[in-house]
Structures are given as structure tokens and as C-alpha cells.
DRENVEX-910993 format. One record per residue (C-alpha): x, y, z; residue number from 1. Coordinates in steps of 0.02 Angstrom, whole numbers. Example, Ala and Ser with C-alpha at 12.3 -4.5 7.8 and 13.67 -1.06 7.14 Angstrom:
2
keba xx=615, yy=-225, zz=390, vexnu=1
keba xx=684, yy=-53, zz=357, vexnu=2
END
This chain:
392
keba xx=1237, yy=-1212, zz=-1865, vexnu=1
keba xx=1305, yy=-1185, zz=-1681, vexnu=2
keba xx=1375, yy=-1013, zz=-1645, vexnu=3
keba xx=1508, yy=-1132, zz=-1555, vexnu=4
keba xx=1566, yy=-1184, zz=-1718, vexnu=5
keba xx=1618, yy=-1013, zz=-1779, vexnu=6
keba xx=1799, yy=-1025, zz=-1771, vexnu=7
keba xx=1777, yy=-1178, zz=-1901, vexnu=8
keba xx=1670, yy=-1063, zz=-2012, vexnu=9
keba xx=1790, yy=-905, zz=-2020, vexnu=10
keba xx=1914, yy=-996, zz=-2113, vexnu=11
keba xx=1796, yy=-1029, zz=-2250, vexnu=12
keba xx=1641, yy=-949, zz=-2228, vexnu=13
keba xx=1486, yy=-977, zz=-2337, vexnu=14
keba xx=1322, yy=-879, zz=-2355, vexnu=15
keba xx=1225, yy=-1052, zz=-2332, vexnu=16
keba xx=1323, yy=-1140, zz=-2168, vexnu=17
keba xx=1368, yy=-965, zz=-2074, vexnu=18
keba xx=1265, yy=-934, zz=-1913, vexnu=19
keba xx=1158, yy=-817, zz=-1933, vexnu=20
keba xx=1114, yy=-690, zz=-1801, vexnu=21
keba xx=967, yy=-555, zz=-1810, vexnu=22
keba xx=985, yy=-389, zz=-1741, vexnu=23
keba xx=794, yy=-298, zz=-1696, vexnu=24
keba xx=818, yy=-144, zz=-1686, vexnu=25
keba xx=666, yy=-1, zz=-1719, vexnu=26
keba xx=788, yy=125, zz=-1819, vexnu=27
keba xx=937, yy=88, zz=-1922, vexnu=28
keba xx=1042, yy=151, zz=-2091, vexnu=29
keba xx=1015, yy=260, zz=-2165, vexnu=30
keba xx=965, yy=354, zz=-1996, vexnu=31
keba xx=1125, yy=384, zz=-1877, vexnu=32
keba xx=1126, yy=418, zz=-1699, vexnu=33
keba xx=1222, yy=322, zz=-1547, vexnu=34
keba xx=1107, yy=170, zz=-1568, vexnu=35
keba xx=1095, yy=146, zz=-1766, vexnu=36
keba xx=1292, yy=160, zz=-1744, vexnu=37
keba xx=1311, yy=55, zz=-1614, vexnu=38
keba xx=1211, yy=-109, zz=-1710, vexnu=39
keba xx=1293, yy=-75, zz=-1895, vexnu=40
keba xx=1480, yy=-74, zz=-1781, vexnu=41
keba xx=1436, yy=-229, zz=-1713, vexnu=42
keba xx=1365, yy=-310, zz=-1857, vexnu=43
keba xx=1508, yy=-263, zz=-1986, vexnu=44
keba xx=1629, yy=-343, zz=-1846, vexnu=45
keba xx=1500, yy=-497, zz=-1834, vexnu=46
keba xx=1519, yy=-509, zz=-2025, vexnu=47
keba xx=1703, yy=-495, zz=-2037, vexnu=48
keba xx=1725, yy=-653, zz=-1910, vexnu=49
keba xx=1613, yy=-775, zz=-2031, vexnu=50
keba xx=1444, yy=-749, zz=-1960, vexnu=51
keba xx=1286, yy=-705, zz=-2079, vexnu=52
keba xx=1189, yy=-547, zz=-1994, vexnu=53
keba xx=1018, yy=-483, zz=-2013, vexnu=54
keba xx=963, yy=-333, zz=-1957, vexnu=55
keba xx=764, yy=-280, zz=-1940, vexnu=56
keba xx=697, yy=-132, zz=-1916, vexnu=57
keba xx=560, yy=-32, zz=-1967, vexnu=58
keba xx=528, yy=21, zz=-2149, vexnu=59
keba xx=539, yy=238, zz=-2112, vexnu=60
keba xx=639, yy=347, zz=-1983, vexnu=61
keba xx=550, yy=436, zz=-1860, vexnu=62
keba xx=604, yy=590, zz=-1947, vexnu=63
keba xx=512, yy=555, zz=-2109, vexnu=64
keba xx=378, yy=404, zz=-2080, vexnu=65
keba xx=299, yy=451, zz=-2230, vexnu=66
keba xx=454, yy=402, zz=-2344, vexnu=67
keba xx=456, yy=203, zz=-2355, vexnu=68
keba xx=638, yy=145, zz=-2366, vexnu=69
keba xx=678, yy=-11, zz=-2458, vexnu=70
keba xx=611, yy=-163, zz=-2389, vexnu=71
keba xx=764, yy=-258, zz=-2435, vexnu=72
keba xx=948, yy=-198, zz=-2439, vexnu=73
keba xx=1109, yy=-245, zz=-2419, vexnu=74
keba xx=1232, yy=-149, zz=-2323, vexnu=75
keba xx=1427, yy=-192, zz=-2296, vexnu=76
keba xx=1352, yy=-376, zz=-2275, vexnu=77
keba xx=1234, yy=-348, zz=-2174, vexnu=78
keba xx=1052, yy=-406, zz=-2225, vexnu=79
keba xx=930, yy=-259, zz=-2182, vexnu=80
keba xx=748, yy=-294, zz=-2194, vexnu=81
keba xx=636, yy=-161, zz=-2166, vexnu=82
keba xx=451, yy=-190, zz=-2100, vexnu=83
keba xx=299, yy=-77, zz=-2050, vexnu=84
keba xx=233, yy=8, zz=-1921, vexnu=85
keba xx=114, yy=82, zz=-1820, vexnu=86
keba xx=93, yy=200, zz=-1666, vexnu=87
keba xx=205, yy=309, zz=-1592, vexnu=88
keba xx=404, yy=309, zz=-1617, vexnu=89
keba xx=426, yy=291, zz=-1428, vexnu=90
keba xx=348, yy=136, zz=-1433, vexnu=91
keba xx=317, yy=75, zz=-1617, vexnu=92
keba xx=203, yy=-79, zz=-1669, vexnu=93
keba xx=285, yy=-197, zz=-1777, vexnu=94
keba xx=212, yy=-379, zz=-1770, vexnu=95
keba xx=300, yy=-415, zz=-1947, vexnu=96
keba xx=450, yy=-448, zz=-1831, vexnu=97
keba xx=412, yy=-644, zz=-1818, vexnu=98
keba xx=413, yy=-669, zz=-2001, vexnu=99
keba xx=588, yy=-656, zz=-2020, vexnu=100
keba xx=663, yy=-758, zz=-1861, vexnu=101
keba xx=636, yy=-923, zz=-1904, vexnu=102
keba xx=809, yy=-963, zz=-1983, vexnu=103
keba xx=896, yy=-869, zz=-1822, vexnu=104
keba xx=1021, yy=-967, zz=-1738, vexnu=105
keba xx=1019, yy=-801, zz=-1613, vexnu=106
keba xx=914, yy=-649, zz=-1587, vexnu=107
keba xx=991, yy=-508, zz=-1527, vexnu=108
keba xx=866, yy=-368, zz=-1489, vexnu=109
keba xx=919, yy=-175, zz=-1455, vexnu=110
keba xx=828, yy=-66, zz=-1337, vexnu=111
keba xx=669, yy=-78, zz=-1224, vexnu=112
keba xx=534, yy=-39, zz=-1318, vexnu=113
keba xx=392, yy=-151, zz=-1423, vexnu=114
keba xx=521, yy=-271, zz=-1489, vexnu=115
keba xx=590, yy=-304, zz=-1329, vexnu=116
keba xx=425, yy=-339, zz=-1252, vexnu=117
keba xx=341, yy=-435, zz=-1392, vexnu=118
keba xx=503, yy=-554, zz=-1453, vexnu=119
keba xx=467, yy=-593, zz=-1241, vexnu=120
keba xx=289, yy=-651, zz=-1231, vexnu=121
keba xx=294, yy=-713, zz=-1409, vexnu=122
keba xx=457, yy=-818, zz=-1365, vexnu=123
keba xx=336, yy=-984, zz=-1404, vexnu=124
keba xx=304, yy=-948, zz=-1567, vexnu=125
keba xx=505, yy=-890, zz=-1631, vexnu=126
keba xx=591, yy=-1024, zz=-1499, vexnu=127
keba xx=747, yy=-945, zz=-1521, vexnu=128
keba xx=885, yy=-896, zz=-1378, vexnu=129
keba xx=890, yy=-691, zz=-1349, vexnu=130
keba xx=1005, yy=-570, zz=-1283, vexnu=131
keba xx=953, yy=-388, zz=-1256, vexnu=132
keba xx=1066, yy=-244, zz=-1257, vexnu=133
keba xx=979, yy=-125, zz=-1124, vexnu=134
keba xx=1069, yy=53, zz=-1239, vexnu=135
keba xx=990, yy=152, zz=-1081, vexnu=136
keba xx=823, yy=85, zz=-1059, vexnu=137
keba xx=685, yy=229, zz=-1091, vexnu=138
keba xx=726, yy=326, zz=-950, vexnu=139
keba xx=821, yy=460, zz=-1088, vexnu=140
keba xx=696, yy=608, zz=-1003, vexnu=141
keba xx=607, yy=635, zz=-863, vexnu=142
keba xx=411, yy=665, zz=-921, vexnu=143
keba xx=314, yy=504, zz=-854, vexnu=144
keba xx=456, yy=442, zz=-728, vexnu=145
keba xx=317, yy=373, zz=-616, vexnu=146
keba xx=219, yy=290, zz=-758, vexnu=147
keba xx=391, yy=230, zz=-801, vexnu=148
keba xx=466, yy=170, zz=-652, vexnu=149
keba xx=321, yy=64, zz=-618, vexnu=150
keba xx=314, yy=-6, zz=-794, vexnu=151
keba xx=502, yy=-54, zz=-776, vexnu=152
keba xx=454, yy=-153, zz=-619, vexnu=153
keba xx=303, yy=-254, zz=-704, vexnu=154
keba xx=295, yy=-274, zz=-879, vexnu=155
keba xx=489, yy=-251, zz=-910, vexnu=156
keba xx=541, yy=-373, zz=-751, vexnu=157
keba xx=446, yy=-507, zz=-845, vexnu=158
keba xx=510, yy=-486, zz=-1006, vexnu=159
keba xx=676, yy=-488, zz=-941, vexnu=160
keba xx=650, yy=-668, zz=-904, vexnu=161
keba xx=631, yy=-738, zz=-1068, vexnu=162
keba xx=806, yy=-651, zz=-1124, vexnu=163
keba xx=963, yy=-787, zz=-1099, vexnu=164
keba xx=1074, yy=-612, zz=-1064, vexnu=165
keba xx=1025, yy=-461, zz=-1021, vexnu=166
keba xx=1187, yy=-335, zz=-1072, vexnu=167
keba xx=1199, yy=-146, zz=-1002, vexnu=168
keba xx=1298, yy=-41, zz=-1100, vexnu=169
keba xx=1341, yy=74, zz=-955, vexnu=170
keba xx=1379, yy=49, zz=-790, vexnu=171
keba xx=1210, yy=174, zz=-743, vexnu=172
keba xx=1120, yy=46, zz=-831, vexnu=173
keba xx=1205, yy=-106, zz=-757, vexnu=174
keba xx=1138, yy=-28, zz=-579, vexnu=175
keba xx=983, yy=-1, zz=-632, vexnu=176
keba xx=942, yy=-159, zz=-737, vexnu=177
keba xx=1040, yy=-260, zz=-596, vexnu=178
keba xx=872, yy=-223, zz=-502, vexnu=179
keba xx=755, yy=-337, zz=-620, vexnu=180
keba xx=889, yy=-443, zz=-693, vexnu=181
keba xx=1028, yy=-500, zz=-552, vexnu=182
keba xx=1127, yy=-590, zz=-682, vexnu=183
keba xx=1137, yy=-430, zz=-790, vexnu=184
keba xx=1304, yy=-404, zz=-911, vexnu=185
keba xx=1412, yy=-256, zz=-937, vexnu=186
keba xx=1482, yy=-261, zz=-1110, vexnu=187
keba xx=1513, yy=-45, zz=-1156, vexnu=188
keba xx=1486, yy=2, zz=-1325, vexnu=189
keba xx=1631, yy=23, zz=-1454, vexnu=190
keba xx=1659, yy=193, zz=-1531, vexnu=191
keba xx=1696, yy=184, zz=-1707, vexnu=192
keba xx=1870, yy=276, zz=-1677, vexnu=193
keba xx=1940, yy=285, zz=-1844, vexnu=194
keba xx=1791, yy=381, zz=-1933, vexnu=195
keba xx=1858, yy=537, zz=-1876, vexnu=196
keba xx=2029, yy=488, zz=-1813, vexnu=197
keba xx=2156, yy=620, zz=-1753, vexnu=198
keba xx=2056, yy=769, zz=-1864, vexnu=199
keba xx=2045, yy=890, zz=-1741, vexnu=200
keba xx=2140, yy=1046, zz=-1761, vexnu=201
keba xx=2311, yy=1064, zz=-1692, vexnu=202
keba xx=2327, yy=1211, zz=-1662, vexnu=203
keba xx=2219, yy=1262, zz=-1509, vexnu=204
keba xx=2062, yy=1340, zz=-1553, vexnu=205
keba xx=1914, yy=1409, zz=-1463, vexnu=206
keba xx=1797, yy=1324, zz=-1594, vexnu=207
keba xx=1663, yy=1189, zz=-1508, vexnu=208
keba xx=1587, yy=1059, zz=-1590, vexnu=209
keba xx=1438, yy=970, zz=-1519, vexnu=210
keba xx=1374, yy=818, zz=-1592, vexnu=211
keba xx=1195, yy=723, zz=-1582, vexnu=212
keba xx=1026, yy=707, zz=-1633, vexnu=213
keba xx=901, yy=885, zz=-1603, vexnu=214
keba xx=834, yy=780, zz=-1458, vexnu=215
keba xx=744, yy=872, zz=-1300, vexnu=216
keba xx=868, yy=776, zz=-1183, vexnu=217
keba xx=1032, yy=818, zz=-1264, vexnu=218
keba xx=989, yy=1032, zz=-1189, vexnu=219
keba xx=1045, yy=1128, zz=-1343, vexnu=220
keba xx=977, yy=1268, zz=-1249, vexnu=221
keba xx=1071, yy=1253, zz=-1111, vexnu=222
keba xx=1245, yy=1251, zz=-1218, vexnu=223
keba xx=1188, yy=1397, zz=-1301, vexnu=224
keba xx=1156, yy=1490, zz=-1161, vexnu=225
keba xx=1338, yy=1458, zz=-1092, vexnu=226
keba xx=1403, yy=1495, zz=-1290, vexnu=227
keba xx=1287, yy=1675, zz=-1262, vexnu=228
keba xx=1415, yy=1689, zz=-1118, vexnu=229
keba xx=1569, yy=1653, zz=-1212, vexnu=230
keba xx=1540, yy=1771, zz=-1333, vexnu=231
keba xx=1534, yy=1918, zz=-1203, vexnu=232
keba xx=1701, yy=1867, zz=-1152, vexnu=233
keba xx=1807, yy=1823, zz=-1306, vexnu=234
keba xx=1734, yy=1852, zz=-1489, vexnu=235
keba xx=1822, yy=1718, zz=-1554, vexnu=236
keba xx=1714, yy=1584, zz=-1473, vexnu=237
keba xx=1610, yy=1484, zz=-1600, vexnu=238
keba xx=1508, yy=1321, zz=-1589, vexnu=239
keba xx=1472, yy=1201, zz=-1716, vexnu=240
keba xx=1290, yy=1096, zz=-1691, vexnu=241
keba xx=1295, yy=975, zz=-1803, vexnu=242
keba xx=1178, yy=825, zz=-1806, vexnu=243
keba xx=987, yy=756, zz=-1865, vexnu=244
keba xx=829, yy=830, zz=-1840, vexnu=245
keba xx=733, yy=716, zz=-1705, vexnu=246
keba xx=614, yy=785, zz=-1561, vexnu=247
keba xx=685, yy=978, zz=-1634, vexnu=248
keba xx=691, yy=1021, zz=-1801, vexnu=249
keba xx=794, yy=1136, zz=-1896, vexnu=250
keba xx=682, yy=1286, zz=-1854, vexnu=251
keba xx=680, yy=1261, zz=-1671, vexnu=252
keba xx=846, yy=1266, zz=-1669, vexnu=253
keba xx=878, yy=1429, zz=-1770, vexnu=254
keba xx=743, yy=1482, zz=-1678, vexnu=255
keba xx=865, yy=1451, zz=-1520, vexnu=256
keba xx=1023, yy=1534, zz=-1593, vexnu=257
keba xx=918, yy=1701, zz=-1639, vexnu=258
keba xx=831, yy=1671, zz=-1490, vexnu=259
keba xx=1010, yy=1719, zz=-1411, vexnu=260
keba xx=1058, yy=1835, zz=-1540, vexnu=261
keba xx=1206, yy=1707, zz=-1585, vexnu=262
keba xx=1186, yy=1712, zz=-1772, vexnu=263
keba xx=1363, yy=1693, zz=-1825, vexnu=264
keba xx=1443, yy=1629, zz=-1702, vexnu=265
keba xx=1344, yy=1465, zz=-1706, vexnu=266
keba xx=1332, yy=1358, zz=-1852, vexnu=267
keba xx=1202, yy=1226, zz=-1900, vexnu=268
keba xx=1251, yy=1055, zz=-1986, vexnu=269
keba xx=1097, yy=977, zz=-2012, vexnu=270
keba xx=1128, yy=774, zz=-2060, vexnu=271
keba xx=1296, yy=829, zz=-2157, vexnu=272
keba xx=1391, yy=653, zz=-2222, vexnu=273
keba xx=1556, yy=606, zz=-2117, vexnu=274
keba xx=1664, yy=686, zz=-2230, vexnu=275
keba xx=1571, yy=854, zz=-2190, vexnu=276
keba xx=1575, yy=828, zz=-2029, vexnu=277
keba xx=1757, yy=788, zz=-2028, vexnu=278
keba xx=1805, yy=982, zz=-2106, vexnu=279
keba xx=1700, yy=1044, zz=-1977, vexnu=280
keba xx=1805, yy=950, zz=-1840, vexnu=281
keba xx=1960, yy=994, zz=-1919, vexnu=282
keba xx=1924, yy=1172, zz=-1885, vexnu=283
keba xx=1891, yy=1135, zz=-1691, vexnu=284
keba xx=1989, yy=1089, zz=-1541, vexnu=285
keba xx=1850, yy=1077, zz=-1409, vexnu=286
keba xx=1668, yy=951, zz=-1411, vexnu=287
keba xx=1530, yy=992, zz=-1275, vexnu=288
keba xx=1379, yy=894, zz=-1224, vexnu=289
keba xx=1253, yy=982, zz=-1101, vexnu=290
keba xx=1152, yy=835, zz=-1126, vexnu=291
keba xx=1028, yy=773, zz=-959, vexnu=292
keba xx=1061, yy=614, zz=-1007, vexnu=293
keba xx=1161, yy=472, zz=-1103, vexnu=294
keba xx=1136, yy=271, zz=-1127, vexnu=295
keba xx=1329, yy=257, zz=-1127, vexnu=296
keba xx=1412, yy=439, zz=-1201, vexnu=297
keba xx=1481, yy=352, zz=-1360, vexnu=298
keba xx=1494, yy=527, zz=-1462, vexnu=299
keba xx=1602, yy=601, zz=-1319, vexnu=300
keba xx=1729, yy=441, zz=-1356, vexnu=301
keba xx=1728, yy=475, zz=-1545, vexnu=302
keba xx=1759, yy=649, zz=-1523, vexnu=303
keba xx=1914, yy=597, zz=-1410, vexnu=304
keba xx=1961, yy=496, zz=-1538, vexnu=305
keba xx=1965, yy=650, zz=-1654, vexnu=306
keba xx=2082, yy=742, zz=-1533, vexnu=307
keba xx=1935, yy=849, zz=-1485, vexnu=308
keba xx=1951, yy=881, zz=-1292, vexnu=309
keba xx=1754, yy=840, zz=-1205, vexnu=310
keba xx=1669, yy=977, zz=-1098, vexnu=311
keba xx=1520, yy=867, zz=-1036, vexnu=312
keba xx=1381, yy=893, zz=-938, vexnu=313
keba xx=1369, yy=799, zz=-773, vexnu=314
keba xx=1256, yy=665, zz=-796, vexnu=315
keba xx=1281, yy=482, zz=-737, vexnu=316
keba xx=1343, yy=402, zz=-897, vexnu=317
keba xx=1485, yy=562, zz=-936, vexnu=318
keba xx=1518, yy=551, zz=-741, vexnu=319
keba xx=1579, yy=371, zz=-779, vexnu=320
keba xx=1668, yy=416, zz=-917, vexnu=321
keba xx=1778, yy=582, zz=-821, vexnu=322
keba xx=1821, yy=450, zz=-672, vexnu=323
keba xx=1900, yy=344, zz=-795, vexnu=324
keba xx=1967, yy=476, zz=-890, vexnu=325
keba xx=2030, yy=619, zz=-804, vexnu=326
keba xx=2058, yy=718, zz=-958, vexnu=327
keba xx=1886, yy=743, zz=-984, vexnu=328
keba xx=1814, yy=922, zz=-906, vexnu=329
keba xx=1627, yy=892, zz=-830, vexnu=330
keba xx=1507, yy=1054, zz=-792, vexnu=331
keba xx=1349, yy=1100, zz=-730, vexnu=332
keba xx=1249, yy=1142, zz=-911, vexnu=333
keba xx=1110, yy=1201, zz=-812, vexnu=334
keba xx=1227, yy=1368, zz=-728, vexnu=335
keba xx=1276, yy=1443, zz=-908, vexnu=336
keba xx=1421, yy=1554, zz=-800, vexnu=337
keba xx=1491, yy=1417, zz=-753, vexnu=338
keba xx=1504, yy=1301, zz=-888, vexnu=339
keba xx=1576, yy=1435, zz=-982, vexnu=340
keba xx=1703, yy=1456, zz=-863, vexnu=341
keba xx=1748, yy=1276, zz=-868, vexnu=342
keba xx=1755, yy=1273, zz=-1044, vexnu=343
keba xx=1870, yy=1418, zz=-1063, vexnu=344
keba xx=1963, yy=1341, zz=-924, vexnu=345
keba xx=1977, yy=1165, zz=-1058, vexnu=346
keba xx=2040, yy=1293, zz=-1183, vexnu=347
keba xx=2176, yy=1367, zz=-1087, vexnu=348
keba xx=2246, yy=1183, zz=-1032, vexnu=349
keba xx=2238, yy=1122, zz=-1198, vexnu=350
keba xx=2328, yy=1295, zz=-1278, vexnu=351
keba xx=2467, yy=1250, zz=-1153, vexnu=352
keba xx=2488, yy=1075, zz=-1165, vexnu=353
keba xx=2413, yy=1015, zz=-1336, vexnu=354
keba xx=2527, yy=881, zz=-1387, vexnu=355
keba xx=2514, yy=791, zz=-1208, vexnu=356
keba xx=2297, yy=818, zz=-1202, vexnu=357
keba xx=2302, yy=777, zz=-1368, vexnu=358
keba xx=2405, yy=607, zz=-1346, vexnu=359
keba xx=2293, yy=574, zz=-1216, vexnu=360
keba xx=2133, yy=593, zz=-1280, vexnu=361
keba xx=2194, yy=460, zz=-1434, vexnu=362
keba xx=2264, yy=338, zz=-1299, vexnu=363
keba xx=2085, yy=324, zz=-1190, vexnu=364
keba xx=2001, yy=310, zz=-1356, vexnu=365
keba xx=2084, yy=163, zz=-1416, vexnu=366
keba xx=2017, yy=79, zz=-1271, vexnu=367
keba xx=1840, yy=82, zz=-1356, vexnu=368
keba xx=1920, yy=-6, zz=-1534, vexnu=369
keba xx=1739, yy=-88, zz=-1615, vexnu=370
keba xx=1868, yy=-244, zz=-1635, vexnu=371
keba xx=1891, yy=-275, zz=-1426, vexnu=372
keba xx=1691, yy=-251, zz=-1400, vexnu=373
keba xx=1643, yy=-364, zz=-1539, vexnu=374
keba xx=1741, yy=-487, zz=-1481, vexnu=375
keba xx=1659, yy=-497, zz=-1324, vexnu=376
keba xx=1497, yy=-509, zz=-1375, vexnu=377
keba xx=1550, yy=-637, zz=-1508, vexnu=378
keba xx=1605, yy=-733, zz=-1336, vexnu=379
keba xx=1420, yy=-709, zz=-1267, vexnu=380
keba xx=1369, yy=-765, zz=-1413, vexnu=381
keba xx=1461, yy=-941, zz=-1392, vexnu=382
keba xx=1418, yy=-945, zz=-1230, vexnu=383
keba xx=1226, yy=-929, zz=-1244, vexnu=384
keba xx=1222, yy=-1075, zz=-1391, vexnu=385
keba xx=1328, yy=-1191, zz=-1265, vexnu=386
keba xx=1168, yy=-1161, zz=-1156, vexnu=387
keba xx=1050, yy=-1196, zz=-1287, vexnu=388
keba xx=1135, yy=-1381, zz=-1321, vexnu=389
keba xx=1130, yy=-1408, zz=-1139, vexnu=390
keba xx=952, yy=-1373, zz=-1130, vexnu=391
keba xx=970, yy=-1262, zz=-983, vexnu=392
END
């Protein structure tokens, strides 16, 4: 059924005349990080407005490949199929992909990686209209930039081409995808802002909270070497890591903390539930990011959303963010004096004003509601079928 015809399907929606759309994406729930987020947001929102969703993925996370997940589940709606793999997790095998697109009325595929590539040059064989969501390309580090650069130039140029829409979910991205794709989209991502809405403490506390995956890029060291500096100015400083073991593990990030002779002022949340990691919020008043680099910065928006004011490291993608936001502080993660001087500089302004930061922290969150975003894509969506029955 045309994607054109959803407004007609929302007000009664079946399982068998729905569009369905296919989300490829290498991890998804139960994992969580910005991207697993990102797709089950959109999908649940694709689900609400009468559309039937699949999402693939691959059959382990990255963190465990040894534990096979189910190979079929259900989630909020949303059809997950799970299938295996091979090679490494920065670029995973999965041929098994083509076995479940041929009742697609749309693929949408997330990331650059093997699905990306292969959903391209095996376009002949699915014949189904794409859209790719770029979610920061695989520039996240710098270790093989050359090898990289010239990859994105070749084999990624002429993948592009097979893709209806290419979307960037930042505007870093939009510059640099702009390059190989001239008709590139900006859509940002949503932030899920009512899964830790308004928690934060309200009373002004210097209690951090830092949020991600134990991921090389995101510079854990580098926020606990301005949290060493903290402490040898205020006691009361603490920091709250709390996240998924990815690229670090647990143990190389106690091994960090002792490292810095921190124990007990830092705290470890390894993959705590959202409830857990609301109590921790509730405790804090300040989030900090000293990561190198972001796809988009969607934790830094939830944490607004929370009320928690963002001390963020100066890369592209948070530099975006602050000059839209002015109530966000940015710092130089890599200068530990400094960073902890702009932090304690966040603490003071919120202490003296917490009601107006606070206020405005909520207000440039709701911005990011899952509910404008999906409605945008659901637009592309329309769009790219109208294409399709015009055979252009």
C-alpha cells in the first residue's frame, strides 16, 4: 500500500493493509545507546500513526556476541528480527538482510556501515526505495582518518546514489555528507524528553552525571581528570558515570577512577534500567560530556530535559547545540584546569538562578519532542513513495 495513503490507514489501521517500513539497523533493543534510541523513538511514533514497522538487526550486541538474542520479538509494535553475523562490529557481515525486505513498501537504513553499502549494490535484487539516516557517518574517532576519508569519497559516494534521501542528523554531518550527496536532508534527531522529565534535583548540587556508552571517543579520562581537579577544590564534588560497557569495560574504567585516586567520589552505573538511572539524576544538578565527538549530542538534550544543566566538551555537534542554546556551558576536556573551572563556574550560575536555568533548560528541550521529528520523517516518507509512482 502507498505510504501516501497513510492518513486513510490511521483511522483504521490493520496489521494486513498498513505500510510497512523496515528499519536496518546493526544494534538495537535490548542494547541502548544514541542510535538504538534514536530507531525504537522513531519507530514507536511510526507505529502510533498506522504504519506496520520492522526493524533488523543483528542477532547479539557487540558487548556479548556470544549470547544469541531472539530471532523474533515483538517490541511496543515494532517487529524485531534478529539475523547473524560475521566480522568485526565496526563493520559487521550480515547478508541475511535481503530475506526479510521483500514485503517493504520502504527501507529505511541507519548508519554507514555494511548495511548501508550492501542494501546499495544489492538494490536489484530488493527493488525497494531507501532513505539513509547518516547518525554521524564513521568518522566517531580519529584512528584510520586517511583510510577513511578516501573510502568516504569512493565506495560511500556511490552508495549514496542508490539512496532516494540521504538525511544528516546534524548539521556537522549535513556539511560533510553535502560533499557526496548535494541533495542531502537535515532532519535532527528527537530526544525522548519525557523518560527523565524534570528529575533533576532542585536544589543546586555539585553532583555530575555523565551519560553514554564506555566508548574510546566519549574521553572518560579526560572528565576524570578535571573531576581529580574538583575534588582539590571543594569535597563535595561527585560524578556519576553511568552507561554500557562498549570499547571499555567495567574494569578499565575502575581502573581509571583508582587510577586518579577518586574512589568515592565517582560512582559507576554500569547498564542500570531508567528507573535507576532516574534516582541517580534526581540526586544531580549538573551533566558533562568530554566526549571528542558526537553524531548529533542527543544525551546532552535528554539531560536538559531532566533539568540537568550540560557542561560539554567542544566538539562540532555540542558547538551546534551551545549556539542555539546559550544555556549550555562548552569547555576544553582536553585542559582538566579549565574545564573544572567552567564547570564550577555552571554550578555557581545555576545556585543563583535555578528556577530561571532550570525553566530554560525544559523550554529548549521541548524543541526535540519525538512527536515534531517523527512527523517529519513521516513527510519524507510520503514524499519518497510520490516519487516511486512517478517513476522518477
Amino acid at each position: 500500500m502507498a505510504i501516501v495513503e497513510a492518513d486513510r490507514v490511521r483511522e483504521k489501521p490493520t496489521m494486513e493493509s498498513a505500510p510497512l517500513i523496515v528499519h536496518v539497523v546493526r544494534q538495537f533493543l535490548p542494547n541502548r545507546g544514541g542510535l538504538e534510541d534514536v530507531v525504537a523513538n522513531l519507530a514507536r511514533q511510526t507505529v502510533r500513526r498506522g504504519y506496520r514497522v520492522r526493524v533488523v538487526t543483528l542477532n547479539s550486541l557487540f558487548t556479548a556476541p556470544e549470547e544469541k538474542l531472539p530471532a523474533r520479538e515483538d517490541i511496543d509494535g515494532i517487529e524485531v528480527v534478529r539475523i547473524p553475523w560475521s566480522g568485526s562490529s565496526r563493520y559487521p557481515l550480515a547478508p541475511k538482510v535481503f530475506g526479510h525486505l521483500a514485503d517493504a513498501d520502504l527501507i529505511h537504513v541507519h548508519a554507514i556501515d555494511f548495511f548501508f553499502d550492501a542494501l546499495a549494490w544489492g538494490r536489484l535484487l530488493h527493488r525497494k526505495p531507501m532513505l539513509v539516516t547518516t547518525h554521524g557517518g564513521f568518522f566517531h574517532t580519529r584512528k584510520y582518518a586517511a583510510i577513511k576519508k578516501i573510502w568516504f569519497r569512493t565506495l560511500t559516494r556511490v552508495s549514496a546514489m542508490a539512496y532516494r534521501r540521504l538525511v544528516c542528523c546534524s548539521a556537522s554531518d549535513l556539511k560533510q555528507f553535502s560533499e557526496i550527496a548535494p541533495d542531502s536532508l537535515l532532519i535532527e534527531n528527537g530526544a525522548d524528553i519525557g523518560k527523565f522529565a524534570d528529575t533533576a534535583s532542585r536544589r543546586a548540587k555539585r553532583r555530575i552525571v555523565t551519560i553514554g556508552r564506555f566508548s574510546v571517543n566519549k574521553r572518560l579520562e579526560h572528565l576524570l581528570d578535571a573531576m581529580a581537579v574538583l575534588k582539590t577544590r571543594d569535597p563535595d564534588w561527585h560524578l556519576d558515570i553511568v552507561g554500557a560497557e562498549s570499547d571499555l569495560n567495567r574494569a578499565d574504567v575502575e581502573a581509571a577512577i583508582e587510577g586518579r585516586d577518586l574512589s568515592g567520589r565517582v560512582t559507576l552505573h554500569v547498564s542500570p534500567d531508567n528507573d535507576a538511572i532516574r534516582r541517580v539524576i534526581a540526586e544531580a544538578s549538573l551533566f558533562a560530556s568530554a566526549s571528542e565527538y558526537e553524531g548529533f549530542g542527543l544525551v546532552a538534550l535528554e539531560a536538559m530535559s531532566a533539568g540537568l544543566l550540560p557542561v560539554l566538551n567542544a566538539n562540532d555537534a555540542f558547538t551546534t547545540l551551545a549556539d542555539r542554546h546559550p544555556v549550555i556551558r562548552l569547555a576544553d576536556f582536553t585542559n582538566p584546569e579549565a574545564a573544572a573551572t567552567v564547570i564550577e563556574a555552571a554550578y555557581e550560575g545555576l545556585s543563583r538562578q535555578p528556577d530561571v536555568v532550570r525553566s530554560g533548560l525544559l523550554d529548549a528541550a521541548r524543541g526535540y519532542s519525538w512527536d515534531i521529528v517523527a512527523g517529519r520523517y513521516i513527510d519524507l516518507y510520503r514524499s519518497l513513495d510520490v516519487i516511486a509512482a512517478e517513476g522518477t
